[in-house]
C-alpha positions as CSV (number, residue, x, y, z in Angstrom):
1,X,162.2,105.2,106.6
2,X,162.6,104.1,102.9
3,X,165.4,103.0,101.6
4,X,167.3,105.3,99.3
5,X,169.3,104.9,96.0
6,X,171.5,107.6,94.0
7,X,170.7,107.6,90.1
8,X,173.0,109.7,88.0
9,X,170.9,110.9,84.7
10,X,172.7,112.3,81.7
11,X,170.3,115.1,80.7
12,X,170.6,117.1,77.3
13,X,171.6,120.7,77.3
14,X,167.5,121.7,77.2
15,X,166.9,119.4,80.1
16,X,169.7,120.4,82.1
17,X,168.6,124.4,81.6
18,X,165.1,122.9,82.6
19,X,166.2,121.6,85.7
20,X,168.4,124.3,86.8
21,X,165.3,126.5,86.2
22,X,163.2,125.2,88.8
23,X,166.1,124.2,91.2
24,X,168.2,126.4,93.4
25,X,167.3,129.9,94.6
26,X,164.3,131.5,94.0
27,X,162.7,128.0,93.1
28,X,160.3,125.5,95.3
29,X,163.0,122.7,95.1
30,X,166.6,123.6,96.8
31,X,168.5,121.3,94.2
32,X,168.2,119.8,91.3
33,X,167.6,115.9,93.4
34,X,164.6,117.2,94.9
35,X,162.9,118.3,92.1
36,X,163.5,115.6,90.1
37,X,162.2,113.6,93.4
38,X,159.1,115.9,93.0
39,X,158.7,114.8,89.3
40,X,158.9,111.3,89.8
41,X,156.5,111.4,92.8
42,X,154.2,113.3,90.7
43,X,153.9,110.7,87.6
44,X,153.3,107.9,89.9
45,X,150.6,109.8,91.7
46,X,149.1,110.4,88.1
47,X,149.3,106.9,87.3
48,X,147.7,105.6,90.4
49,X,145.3,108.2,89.8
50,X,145.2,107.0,85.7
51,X,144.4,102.7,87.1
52,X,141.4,104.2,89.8
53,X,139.8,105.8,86.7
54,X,140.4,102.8,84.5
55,X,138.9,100.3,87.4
56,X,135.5,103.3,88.0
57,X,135.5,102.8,84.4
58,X,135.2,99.1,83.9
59,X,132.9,98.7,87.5
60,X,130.8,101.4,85.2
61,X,131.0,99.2,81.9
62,X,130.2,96.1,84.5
63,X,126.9,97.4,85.5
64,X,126.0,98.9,82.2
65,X,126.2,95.1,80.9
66,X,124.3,93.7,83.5
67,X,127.7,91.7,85.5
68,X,126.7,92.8,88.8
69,X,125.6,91.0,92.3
70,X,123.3,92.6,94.2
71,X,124.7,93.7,97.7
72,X,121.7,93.6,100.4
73,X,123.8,95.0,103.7
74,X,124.4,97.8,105.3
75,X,127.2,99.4,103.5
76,X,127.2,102.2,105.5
77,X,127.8,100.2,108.8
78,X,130.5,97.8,106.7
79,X,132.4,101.3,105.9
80,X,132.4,102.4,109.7
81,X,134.2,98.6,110.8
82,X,136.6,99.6,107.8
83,X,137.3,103.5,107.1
84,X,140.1,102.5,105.1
């Protein structure tokens, strides 16, 4: 299991109503630590997601200008060894 580390946060008042909002009964999140757990996992999903696009992008923009090496095996067979 992953280490863990407290972080206090000073929030303004429209943060704070913001949190309380989606934290506590009647919410997803049953405190105000989870969902801003929830938040953080979320951006860094987004930005993992955000450096794939950017790397499709310039494999894209590497082919388009001709910097590519042809591959003559079976790439099928090479994803079966490796499904990862």
């Amino acid at each position: 299991m992953a280490e863990v580390h407290p972080l206090t946060l000073q929030l303004t008042d429209e943060l704070q109503a913001f949190v309380d909002a989606n934290s506590g009964d009647g919410t997803n999140f049953t405190n105000a630590s989870e969902f801003v757990e929830h938040l953080l996992w979320q951006r860094k999903r987004q930005d993992e997601a955000a450096q794939v696009r950017e790397s499709i992008v310039a494999g894209y923009n590497d082919a388009i200008d001709g910097r590519v090496v042809p591959y003559e095996g079976d790439l099928r067979a090479l994803m079966k060894r490796n499904p990862s």
